[in-house]
Structures are given as structure tokens and as C-alpha cells.
C-alpha positions as CSV (number, residue, x, y, z in Angstrom):
1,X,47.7,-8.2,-7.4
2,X,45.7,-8.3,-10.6
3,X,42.2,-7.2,-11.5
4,X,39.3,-9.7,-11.1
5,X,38.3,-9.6,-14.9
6,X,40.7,-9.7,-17.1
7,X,40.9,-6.3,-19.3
8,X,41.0,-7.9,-22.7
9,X,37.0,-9.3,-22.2
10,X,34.3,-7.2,-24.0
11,X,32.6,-5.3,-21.9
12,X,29.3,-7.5,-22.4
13,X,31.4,-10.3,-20.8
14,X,32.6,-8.3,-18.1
15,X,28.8,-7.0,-17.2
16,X,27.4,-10.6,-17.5
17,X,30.3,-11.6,-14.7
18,X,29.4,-8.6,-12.7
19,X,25.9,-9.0,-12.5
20,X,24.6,-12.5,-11.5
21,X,21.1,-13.5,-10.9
22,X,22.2,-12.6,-7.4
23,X,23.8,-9.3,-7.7
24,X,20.4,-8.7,-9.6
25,X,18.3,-9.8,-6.7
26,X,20.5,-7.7,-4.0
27,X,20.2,-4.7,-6.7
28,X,16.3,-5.1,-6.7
29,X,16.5,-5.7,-2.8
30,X,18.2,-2.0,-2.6
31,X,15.9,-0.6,-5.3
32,X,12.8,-1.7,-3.5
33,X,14.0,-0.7,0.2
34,X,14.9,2.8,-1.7
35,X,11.3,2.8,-3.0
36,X,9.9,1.7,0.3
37,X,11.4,4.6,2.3
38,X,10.1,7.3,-0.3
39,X,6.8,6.5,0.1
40,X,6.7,6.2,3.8
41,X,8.3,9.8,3.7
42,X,5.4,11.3,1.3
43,X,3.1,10.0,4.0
44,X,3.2,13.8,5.0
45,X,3.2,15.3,2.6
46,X,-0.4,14.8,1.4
47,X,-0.3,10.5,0.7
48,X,-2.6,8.9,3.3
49,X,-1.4,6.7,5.7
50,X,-3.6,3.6,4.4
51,X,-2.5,4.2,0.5
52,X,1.2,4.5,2.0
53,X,1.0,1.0,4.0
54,X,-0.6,-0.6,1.0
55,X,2.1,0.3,-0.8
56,X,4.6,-0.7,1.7
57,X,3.1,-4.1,1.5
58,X,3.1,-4.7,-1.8
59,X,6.7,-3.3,-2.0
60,X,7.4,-6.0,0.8
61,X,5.7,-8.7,-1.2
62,X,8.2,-8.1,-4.1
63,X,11.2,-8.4,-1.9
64,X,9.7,-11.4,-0.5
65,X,9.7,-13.0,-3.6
66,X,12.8,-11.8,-4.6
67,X,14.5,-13.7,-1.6
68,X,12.5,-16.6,-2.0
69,X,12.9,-16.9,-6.0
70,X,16.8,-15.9,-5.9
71,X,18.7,-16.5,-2.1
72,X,17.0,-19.5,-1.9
73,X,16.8,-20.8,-5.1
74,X,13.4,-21.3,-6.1
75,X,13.6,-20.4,-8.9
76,X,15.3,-23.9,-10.1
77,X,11.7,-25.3,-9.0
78,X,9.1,-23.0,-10.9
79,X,6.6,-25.4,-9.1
80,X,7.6,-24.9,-5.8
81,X,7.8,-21.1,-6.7
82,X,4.5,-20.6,-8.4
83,X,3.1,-22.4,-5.0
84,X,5.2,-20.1,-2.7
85,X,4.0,-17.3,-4.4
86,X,0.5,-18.4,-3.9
87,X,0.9,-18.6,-0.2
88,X,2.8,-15.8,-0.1
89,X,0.4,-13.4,-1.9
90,X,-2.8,-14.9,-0.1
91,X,-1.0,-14.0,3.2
92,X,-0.3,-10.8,1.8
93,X,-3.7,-10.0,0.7
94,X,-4.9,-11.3,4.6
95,X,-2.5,-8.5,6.0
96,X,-3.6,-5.9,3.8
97,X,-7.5,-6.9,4.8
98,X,-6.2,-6.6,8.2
99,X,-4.3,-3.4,7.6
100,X,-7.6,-1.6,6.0
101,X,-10.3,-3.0,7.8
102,X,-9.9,-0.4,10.9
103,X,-9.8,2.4,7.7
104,X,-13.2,1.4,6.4
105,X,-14.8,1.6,9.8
């Protein structure tokens, strides 16, 4: 069995092969899951527990729209994403109204 690239491509061939829009988006996913479990573990050590969820949310929208945008291919529509991201961010926005309103009270 051969290799999957061929070894006489430069390498900014190879790299363009490698990483697709989606191998980008599953990067981002990992990156932003990654980021996601830091800052719930600095919730003890001195972070508060409403900055930390905030965080987490917004954290959660940009996955959101990663998988929207890239897995299923929004981004072909920019109309159709601009609008999803609307909805998406209002909702957003209504959890995290939801989320602090117990913390200002």
C-alpha cells in the first residue's frame, strides 16, 4: 500500500489536502470543547460560577455555528446562515438572561 498524498507534492499542497473546511471545523470543534472544559475547571479556583456559564455559552454558541456553517453546509447560503445565526444568537442571548437572572436577584 501506498501513501495517501503523493511525496513529490509541496508541502502547501499536501496541507491544503489535509485540512478541508471540514477538518477545520472538527479542529475548531476540539479547540472549543478544550476551551470549554478549562474554564468550567477554573470555576474553583477563584472564576465565579455565573462568569464561567457565560462563558460556556458563548463557547457553545461558536460550536453551534461552526456545525451549522460547516456540517451542514450553510455556508453555501450566506443568507440562510446570516438568518441562522440571528436566531441562534437571540436564543442564545434568551438562555443567558435566563441563566443570570437568578444571579442578579
Amino acid at each position: 500500500m501506498g501513501f495517501v498524498v503523493p511525496g513529490h507534492l509541496p508541502i502547501g499542497i499536501i496541507m491544503t489536502q489535509l485540512l478541508t473546511p471540514l477538518t477545520r471545523a472538527w479542529i475548531a470543534l476540539l479547540i472549543l470543547s478544550i476551551g470549554s472544559t478549562i474554564v468550567a475547571s477554573l470555576a474553583d479556583y477563584g472564576l465565579g460560577t455565573t462568569a464561567t456559564g457565560a462563558v460556556i455559552l458563548l463557547l457553545a454558541w461558536f460550536k453551534a455555528r461552526t456545525i451549522l456553517s460547516r456540517y451542514l453546509g450553510l455556508w453555501k447560503a450566506p443568507s440562510w446562515n446570516h438568518g441562522f445565526n440571528w436566531v441562534l444568537a437571540a436564543f442564545c442571548l434568551i438562555l443567558l438572561g435566563l441563566y443570570l437572572v437568578p444571579a442578579l436577584m
